[in-house]
C-alpha positions, 0 to 999 in steps of 0.5 A: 645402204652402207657398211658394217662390220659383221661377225664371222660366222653369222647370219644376219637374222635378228641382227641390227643394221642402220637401226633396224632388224634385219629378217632372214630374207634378204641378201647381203655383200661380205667383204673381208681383207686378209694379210698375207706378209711377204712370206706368202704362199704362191696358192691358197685354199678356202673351204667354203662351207654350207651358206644360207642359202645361195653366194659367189665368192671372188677373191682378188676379184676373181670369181673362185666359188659359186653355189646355187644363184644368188639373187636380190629376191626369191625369183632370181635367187636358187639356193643349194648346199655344198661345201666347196674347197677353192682353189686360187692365186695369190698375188701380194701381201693381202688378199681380199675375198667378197661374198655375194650372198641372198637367201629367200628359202631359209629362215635364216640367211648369212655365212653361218658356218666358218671358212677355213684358209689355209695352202690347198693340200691343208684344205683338202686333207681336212675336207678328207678327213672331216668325210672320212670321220663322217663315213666311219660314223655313218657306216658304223651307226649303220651297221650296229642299226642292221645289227639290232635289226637281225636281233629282232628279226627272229625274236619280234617280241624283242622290240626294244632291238627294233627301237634301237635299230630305227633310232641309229638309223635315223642318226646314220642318215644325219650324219650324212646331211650335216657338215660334210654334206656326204649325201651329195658324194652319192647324189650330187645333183640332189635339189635343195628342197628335198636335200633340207627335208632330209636334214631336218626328218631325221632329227626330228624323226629320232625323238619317238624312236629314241622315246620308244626305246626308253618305254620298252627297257624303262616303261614302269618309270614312264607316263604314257601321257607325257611320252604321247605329248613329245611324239605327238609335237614331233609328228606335227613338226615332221608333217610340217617338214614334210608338207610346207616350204622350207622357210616355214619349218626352218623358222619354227626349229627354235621352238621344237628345240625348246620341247627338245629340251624338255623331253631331254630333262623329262628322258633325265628323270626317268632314268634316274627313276630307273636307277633309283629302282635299280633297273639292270643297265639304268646307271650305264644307260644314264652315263650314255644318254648325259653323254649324248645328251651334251653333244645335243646341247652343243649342236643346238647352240652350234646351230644358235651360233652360240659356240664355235664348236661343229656337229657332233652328235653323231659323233656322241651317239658312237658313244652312246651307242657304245655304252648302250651297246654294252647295256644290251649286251649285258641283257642278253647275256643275262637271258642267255645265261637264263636260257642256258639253265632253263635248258639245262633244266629242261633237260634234266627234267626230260630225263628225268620224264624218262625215268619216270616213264620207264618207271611207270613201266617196270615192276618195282619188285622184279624190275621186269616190265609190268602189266601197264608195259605188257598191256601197251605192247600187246596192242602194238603188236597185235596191229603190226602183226595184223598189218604183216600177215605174221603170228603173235604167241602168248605164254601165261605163266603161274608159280605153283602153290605160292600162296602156300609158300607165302604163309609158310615161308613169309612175303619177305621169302616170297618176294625173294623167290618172284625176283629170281624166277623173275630173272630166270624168264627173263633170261630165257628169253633171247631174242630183242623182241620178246617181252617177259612181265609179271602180269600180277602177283605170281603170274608172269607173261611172255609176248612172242612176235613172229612166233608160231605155236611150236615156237613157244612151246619151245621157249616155255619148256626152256623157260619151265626148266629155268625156274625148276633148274633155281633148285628153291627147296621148299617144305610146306606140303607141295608134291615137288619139294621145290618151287616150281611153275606152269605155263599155258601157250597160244599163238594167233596171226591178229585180225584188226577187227579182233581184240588182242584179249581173245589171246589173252583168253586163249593162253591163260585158258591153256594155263588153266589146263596145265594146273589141272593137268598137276602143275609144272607142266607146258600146255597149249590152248584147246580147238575150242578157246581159239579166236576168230582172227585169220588163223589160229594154230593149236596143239598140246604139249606135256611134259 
């Protein structure tokens, strides 16, 4: 049909040849003369990128690269992206290369990615080095992708770390289907049909992942209406990657890019509103996504042919990331920083509970324990006792005459008196296990584990001894002309089926008979008061 000049790069889709408009479809024969000068080299290199969608390219007439089967209808044409570096000879001052190229998959076809000449070792140091870039991108966007994932993992409440991880996923798997190609280093045989649906999915993909993100950090600046719209465009066109012919869904990316753009803006403006409301983290976020967001532009006017430039953005994204790595960061802190002080809180308030506990269970007076601590430990050890087979003794006690002592003397007195005798039974009580209270008013209680009748005896005429040995004199008509104090004993091994009060029964109907019997005295509890538990020892003691 002719020759015409053609640019480089370009495809031949909407472009006009012999008055008319060319389709995507088709093939077409690309011939270029290049001169070399007499100071040539002996080899060159050409690093062939990805074309739409099937070439053979000779140089000099040589056959140098071929990828896919280039053919003059779909039939005979097998398209497949690679890029190739060929190697080959020179052999004067000029070189031509043709290019046989078809395409009958994409909707568009044509050299739409610019080749490099160059000597071979040039060549394949920039092949390297554009697969290195490629690699670093994909494992680092990888990396922070698990990263994030880990975060949510044991925090699911934390969804804003899921978002981010699936977004940067996505975007690690582009970068391994553009440019470089690196996909085909791990699955070189891959067919063309699934290797185009995994260049389109995850840009596609991105969009409700990248707009989830958003929701959970700035939901109160989004309508959930227009987020619902985007998705659901994306899903319609990811079904349509999914479900149709190449041909089909490449032809209608132009449009998705035109929503692309427009939730691009509609991203913009919530951010602003984020900032406006002064959101923690919205400014920096802002900064990241308008870096982000011009390595976008850039790839889809690429992609348009509008600019000579290449795929960056996976390579913006590190940036993005970065910056929103920052922003995360900064949250966490925060509500580490939070947890730290509710901790610090909790702690002191669990100390504090403590206290209060203990408070709860000590006379304020005498700072012994108080009948609520002597009720709960008498009905622990009452069952640990029944449990062990073992006795448990009581010994009531009670300040003689002090009311008497009150009106004479004064409550500030008597207080002081019920603090020193207080100190004095308590003293006296050596072992771990014993429990001194005050059971109420002058009356004070000991609770005696392990410990028979003949045992608290003992312990209370110490105790008895203790208080006369305080040498509190006192004047207010008393035969002892000091304070003094009786006591009544009891010791019972528990039975579970029994109430730990008959003990109680039993030692202060001891006392009873103690004060009867003129006061200062030890006295145990009569045959008749003891309890029906297993066994009950009792005996009378007197001064």
């Amino acid at each position: 049909r002719g020759a015409e000049f053609a640019p480089l790069p370009s495809t031949w889709k909407g472009t006009t040849f012999k008055g008319e408009t060319l389709p995507g479809s088709g093939y077409a024969t690309y011939r270029l003369r290049i001169l070399l000068g007499p100071r040539s080299h002996e080899r060159l290199a050409l690093l062939v990128p990805a074309w739409e969608t099937a070439y053979a390219l000779y140089a000099d007439g040589t056959l140098v690269a071929e990828e896919g089967t280039p053919g003059t209808d779909r039939d005979s044409t097998a398209p497949r992206w690679r890029p190739v570096v060929a190697d080959f000879p020179t052999t004067g001052e000029t070189l031509e290369l043709l290019a046989h190229v078809s395409n009958f998959h994409h909707a568009r076809g044509g050299p739409a990615m610019t080749p490099m000449l160059g000597t071979p070792r040039a060549v394949r140091e920039f092949r390297e080095k554009g697969i290195g870039a490629k690699s670093f991108t994909f494992g680092s966007l990888l990396m922070i992708a698990l990263y994030h994932f880990a975060i949510f993992l044991p925090r699911r409440g934390e969804r804003s770390a899921l978002y981010f991880a699936l977004f940067c996923l996505l975007m690690a798997a582009r970068a391994l289907v553009i440019d470089e190609q690196c996909i085909l280093l791990l699955f070189p045989d891959i067919p063309w049909n699934l290797h185009v649906r995994l260049a389109y999915l995850p840009f596609t993909l991105a969009v409700p992942s990248f707009t989830l993100f958003l929701g959970s950090l700035y939901g109160h600046e989004m309508r959930p209406g227009v987020s619902a719209a985007f998705n659901a465009v994306a899903a319609a066109y990811t079904a349509l990657i999914i479900f149709t012919p190449p041909y089909l869904f490449t032809a209608l990316l132009a449009p998705f890019q035109i929503v692309l753009a427009l939730g691009a803006l509609y991203c913009l403006a919530v951010l602003a509103l984020a900032v406006r409301a002064n959101r923690d983290g919205a400014p920096l976020f802002l900064g990241a996504f308008a870096v982000y967001l011009a390595c976008i532009v850039n790839d889809l006017c690429y992609h348009r042919l509008l600019v000579d430039t290449a795929y960056i953005a996976p390579s913006g994204f590190l940036v993005f990331i970065f910056l929103q790595s920052v922003a995360l960061a900064r949250r966490y802190s925060d509500a580490f920083k939070k947890i730290e002080a509710l901790d610090r809180e909790k702690t002191t308030l669990e100390r504090t509970a403590v206290t209060l506990r203990t408070l709860t269970r000590i006379d304020p007076l005498t700072g012994i324990a108080n009948r609520r601590r002597f009720d709960e430990r008498l009905a622990n050890e009452w069952r640990r006792s029944a449990r062990e087979e073992s006795p448990l003794a009581l010994i009531m006690m009670d300040l003689d005459f002090f009311k008497r002592f009150n009106d004479h003397y004064g409550h500030t007195a008597g207080d002081d008196v019920l603090r020193r005798c207080a100190a004095a039974l308590h003293n006296a009580a050596k072992r771990p296990a014993d429990l001194v209270a005050r059971f109420g008013g002058e009356e004070f209680a000991a609770l005696l584990p392990n410990t028979g009748l003949d045992g608290a005896v003992a312990l209370a005429e110490t105790m008895r001894a203790a208080v006369e040995e305080l040498d509190i004199d006192r004047d207010d008509g008393t035969p002892f002309g000091k304070v003094t104090i009786s006591m009544g004993c009891a010791s019972t091994t528990p039975d579970a089926r029994n109430d730990p009060l008959e003990l109680v029964k039993m030692a202060d109907a001891a006392l009873y008979i103690s004060k009867k019997r003129g006061r200062n005295r030890v006295e145990c509890a009569p045959p008749e008061e003891e309890p029906t538990g297993r066994r009950s020892a009792v005996r009378s003691s007197l001064r």
